[in-house]
Rosetta silent file (secondary structure, phi, psi, omega in degrees, C-alpha in Angstrom):
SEQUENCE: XXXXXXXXXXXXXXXXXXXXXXXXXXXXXXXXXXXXXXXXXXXXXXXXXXXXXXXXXXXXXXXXXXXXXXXXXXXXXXXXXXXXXXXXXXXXXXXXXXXXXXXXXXXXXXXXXXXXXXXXXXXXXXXXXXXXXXXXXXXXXXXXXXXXXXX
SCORE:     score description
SCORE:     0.000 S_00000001
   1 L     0.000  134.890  179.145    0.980   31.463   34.883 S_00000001
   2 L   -72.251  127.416  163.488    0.445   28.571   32.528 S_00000001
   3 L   -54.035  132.407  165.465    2.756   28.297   29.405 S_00000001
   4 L   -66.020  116.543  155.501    0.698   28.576   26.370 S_00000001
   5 L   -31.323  128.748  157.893   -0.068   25.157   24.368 S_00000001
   6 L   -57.749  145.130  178.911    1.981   25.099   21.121 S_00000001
   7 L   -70.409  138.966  143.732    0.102   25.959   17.676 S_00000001
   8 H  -130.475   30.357  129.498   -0.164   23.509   15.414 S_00000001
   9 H   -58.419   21.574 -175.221    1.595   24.370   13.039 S_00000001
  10 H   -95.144  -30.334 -172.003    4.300   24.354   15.367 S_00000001
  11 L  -114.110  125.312 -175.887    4.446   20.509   14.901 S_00000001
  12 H   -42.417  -35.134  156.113    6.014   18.543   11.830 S_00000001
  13 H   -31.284  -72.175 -165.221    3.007   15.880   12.538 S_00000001
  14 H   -82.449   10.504  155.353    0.867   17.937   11.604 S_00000001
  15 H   -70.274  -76.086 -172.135    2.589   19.165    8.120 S_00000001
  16 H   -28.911  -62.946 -162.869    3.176   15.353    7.467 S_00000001
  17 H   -62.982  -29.226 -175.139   -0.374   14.628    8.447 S_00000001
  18 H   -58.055  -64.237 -176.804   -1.861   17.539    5.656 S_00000001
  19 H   -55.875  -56.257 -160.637    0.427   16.384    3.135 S_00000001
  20 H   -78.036  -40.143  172.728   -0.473   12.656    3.795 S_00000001
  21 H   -45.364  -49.780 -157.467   -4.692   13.160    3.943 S_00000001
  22 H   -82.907  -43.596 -173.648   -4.377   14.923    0.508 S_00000001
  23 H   -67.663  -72.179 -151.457   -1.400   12.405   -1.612 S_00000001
  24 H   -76.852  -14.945 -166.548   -3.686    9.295   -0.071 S_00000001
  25 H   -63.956  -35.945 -152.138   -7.399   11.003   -0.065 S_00000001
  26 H   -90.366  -52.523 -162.763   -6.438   11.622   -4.064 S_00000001
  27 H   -52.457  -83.371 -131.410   -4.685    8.214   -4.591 S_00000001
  28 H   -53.914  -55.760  175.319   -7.305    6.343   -2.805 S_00000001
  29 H   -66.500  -24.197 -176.299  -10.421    7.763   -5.106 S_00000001
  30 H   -73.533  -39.844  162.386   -8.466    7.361   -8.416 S_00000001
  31 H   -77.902  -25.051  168.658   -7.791    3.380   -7.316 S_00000001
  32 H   -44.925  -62.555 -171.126  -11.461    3.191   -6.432 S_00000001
  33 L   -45.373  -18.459 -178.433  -12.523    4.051   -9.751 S_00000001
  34 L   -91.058  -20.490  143.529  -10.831    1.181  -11.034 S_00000001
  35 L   108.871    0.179  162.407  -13.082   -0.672   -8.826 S_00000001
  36 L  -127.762  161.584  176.937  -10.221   -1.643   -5.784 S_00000001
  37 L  -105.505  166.868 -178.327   -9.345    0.495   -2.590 S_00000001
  38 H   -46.400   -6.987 -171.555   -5.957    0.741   -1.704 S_00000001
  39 H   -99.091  -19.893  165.471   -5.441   -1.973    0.660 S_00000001
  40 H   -84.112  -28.080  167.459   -6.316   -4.128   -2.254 S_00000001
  41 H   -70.302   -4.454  166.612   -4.155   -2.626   -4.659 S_00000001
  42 H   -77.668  -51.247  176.610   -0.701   -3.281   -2.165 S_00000001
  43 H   -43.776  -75.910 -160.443   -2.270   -7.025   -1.949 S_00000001
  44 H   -68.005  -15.589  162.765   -2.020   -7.135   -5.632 S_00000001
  45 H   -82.114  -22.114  171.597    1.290   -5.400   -6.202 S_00000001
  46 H   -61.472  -27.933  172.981    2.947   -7.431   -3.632 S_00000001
  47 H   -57.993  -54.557 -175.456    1.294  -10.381   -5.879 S_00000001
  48 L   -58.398   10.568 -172.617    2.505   -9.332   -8.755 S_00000001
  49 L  -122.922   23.098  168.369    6.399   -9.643   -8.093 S_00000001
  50 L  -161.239  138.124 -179.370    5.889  -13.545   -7.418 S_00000001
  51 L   -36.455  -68.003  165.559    4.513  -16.385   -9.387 S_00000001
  52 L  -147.748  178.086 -157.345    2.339  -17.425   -6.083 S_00000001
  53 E  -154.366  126.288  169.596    2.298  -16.973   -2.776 S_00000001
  54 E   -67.005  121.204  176.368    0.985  -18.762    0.357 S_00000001
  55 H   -44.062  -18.541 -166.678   -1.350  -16.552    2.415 S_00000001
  56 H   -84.248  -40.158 -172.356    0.776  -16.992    5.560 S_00000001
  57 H   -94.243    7.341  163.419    3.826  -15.333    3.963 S_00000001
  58 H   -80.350  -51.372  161.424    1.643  -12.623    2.464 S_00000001
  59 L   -78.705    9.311  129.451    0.897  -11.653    5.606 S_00000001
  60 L   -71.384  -19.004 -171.336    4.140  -11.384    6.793 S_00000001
  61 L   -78.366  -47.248 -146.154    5.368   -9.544    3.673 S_00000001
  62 L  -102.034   14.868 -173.468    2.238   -6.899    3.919 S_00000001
  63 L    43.282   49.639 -171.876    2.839   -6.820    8.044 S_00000001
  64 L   -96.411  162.167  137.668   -1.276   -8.154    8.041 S_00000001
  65 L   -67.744  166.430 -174.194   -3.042  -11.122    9.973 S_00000001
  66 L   -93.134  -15.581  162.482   -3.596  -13.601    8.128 S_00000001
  67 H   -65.686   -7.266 -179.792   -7.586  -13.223    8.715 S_00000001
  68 H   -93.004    9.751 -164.674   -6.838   -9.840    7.044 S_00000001
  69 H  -108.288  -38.587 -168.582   -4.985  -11.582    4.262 S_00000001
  70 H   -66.802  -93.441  161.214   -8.185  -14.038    4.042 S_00000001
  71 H    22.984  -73.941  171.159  -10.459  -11.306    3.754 S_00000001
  72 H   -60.077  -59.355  169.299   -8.687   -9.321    1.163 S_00000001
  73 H   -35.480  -37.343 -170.499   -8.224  -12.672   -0.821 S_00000001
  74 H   -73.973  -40.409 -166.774  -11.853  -13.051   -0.579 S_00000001
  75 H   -56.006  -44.650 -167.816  -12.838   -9.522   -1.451 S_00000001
  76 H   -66.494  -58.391  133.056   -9.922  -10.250   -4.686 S_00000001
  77 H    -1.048  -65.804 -163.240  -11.785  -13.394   -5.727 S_00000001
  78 H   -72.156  -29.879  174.065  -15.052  -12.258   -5.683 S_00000001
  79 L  -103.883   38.577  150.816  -13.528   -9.392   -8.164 S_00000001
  80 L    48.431   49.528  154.076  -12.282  -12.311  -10.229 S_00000001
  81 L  -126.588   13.463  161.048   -8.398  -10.733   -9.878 S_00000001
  82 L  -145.943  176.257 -171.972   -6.828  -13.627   -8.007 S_00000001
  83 E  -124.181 -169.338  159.023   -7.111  -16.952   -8.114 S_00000001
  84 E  -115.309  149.730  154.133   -6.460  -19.800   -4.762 S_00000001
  85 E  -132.507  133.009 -176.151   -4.749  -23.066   -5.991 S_00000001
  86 E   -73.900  165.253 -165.864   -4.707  -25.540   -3.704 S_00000001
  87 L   -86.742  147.706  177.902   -0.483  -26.586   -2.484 S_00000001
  88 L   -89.636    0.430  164.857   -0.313  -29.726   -3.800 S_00000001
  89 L   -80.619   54.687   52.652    2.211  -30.429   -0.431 S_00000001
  90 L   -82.934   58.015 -139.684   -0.377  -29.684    1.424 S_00000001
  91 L   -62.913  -45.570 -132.127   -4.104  -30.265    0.875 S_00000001
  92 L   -79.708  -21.684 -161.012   -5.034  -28.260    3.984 S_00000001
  93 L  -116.882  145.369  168.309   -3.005  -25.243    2.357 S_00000001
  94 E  -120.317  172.230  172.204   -3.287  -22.858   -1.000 S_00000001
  95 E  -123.931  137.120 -169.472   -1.643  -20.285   -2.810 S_00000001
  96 E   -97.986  160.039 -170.666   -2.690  -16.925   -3.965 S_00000001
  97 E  -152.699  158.918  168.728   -1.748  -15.951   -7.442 S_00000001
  98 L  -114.785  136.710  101.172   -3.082  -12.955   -9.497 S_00000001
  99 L    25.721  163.323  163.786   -4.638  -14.004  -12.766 S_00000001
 100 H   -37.198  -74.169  165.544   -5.117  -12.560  -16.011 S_00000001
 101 H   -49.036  -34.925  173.393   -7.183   -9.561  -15.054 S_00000001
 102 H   -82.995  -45.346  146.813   -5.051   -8.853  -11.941 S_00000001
 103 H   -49.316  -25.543  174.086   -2.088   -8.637  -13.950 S_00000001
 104 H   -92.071  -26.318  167.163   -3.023   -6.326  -16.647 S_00000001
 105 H   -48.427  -45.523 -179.596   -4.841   -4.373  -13.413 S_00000001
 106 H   -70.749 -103.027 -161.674   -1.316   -3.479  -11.688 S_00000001
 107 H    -9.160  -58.918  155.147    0.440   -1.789  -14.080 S_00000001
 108 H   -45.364  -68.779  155.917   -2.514    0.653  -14.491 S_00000001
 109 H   -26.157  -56.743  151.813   -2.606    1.102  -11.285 S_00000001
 110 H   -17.218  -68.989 -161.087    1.340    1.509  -10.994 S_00000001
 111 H   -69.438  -19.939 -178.019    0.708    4.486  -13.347 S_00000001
 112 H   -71.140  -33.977 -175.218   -2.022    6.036  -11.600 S_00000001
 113 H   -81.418  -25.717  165.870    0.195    5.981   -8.432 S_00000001
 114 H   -76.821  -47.815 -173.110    3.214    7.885  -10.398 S_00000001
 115 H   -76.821   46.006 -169.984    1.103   10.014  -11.470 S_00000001
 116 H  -155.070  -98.721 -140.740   -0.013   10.883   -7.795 S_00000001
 117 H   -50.883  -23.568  168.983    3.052   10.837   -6.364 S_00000001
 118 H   -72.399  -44.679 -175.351    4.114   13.783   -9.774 S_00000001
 119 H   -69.628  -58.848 -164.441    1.181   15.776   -9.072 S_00000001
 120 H   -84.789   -6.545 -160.152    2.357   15.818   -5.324 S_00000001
 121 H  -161.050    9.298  163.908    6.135   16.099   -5.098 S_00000001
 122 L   -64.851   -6.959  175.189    6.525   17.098   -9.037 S_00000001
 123 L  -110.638  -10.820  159.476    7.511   20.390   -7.792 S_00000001
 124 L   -61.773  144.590 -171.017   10.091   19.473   -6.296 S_00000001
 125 L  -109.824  157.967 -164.209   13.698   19.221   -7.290 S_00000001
 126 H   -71.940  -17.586  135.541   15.041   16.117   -7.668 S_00000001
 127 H   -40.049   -4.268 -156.088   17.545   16.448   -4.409 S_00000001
 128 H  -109.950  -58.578  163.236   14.826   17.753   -2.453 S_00000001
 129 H    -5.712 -108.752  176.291   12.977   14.422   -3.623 S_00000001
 130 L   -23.882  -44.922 -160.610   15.406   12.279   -2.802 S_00000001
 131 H   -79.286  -55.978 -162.205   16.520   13.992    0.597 S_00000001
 132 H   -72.519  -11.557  171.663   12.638   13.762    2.017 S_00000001
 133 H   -92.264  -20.023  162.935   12.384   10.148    0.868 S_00000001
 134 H   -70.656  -13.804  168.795   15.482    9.355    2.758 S_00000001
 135 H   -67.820  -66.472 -155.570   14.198   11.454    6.047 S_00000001
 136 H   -65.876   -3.604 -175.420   10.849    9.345    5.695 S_00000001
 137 H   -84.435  -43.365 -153.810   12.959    5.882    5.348 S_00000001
 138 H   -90.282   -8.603  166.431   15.294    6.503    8.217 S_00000001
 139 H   -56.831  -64.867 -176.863   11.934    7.576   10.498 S_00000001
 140 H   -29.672  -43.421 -129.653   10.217    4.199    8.809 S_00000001
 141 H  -119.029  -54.000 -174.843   13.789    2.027   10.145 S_00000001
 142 H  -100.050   11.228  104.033   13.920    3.735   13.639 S_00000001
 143 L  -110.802   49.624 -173.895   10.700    3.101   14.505 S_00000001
 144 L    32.137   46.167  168.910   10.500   -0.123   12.992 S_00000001
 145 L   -51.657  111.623 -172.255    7.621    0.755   10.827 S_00000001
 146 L  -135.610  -15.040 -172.776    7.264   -2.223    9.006 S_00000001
 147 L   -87.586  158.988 -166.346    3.682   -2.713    7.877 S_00000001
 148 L   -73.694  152.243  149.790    2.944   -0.879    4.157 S_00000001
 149 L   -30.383   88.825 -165.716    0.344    2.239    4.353 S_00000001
 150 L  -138.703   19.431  170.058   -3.334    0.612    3.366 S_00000001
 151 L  -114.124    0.000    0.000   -5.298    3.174    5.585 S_00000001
């Protein structure tokens, strides 16, 4: 006789996975509305914590190719929230930057994402917090998880 296939709810995946569909499904339309999707709003907060940035080292920072870094730049451009400056060490090479508009754009954003992550884990005590972001860190580190969430 065959053992009976586990439920699943039987597997922590598939808690994780519930929990992750609803904190990103919710995130994800609330940065839309604002007119970027999420893979553009990590591009611009990783912008925002450096004067400028070379695309090559963007895409090591955000664990991207660098045609996905191009891409993203372009899409960021076209919605006149970054700018390119060419390196002046390098005419072949530029730097990404965010602008006016991309700068006053993060912050908002910022708050829209506390206020996601309060709505989702606001019931929570603040040990409980803490303890489940330290589970999901030492998971992150010991299976070298290294690229940010943008899916």
């Amino acid at each position: 006789m065959d053992k009976r296939p586990s439920n699943l709810d039987a597997h922590l995946g598939y808690w994780l996975r519930m929990v992750s569909n609803a904190v990103s499904h919710g995130f994800a339309r609330e940065v839309e509305a604002e007119g970027v999707t999420v893979a553009e709003w990590v591009f611009l907060r990783v912008l925002y914590d450096v004067e400028s940035i070379a695309p090559s080292h963007l895409s090591e920072r955000m664990g991207m190719t660098r045609g996905a870094i191009s891409k993203l730049a372009d899409r960021l451009v076209e919605k006149s929230l970054i700018e390119r400056q060419p390196n002046p060490e390098d005419r072949r090479a530029h730097t990404l930057s965010l602008n006016e508009a991309g700068r006053t754009l993060v912050p908002r954003l910022a708050n829209l994402a506390d206020r996601n992550d309060a709505a989702f884990f606001g019931g929570l005590a603040a040990d409980e917090r803490q303890r489940l972001a330290q589970i999901l860190r030492k998971i992150v580190l010991d299976r070298d998880l290294a690229a940010p969430p943008i899916d």
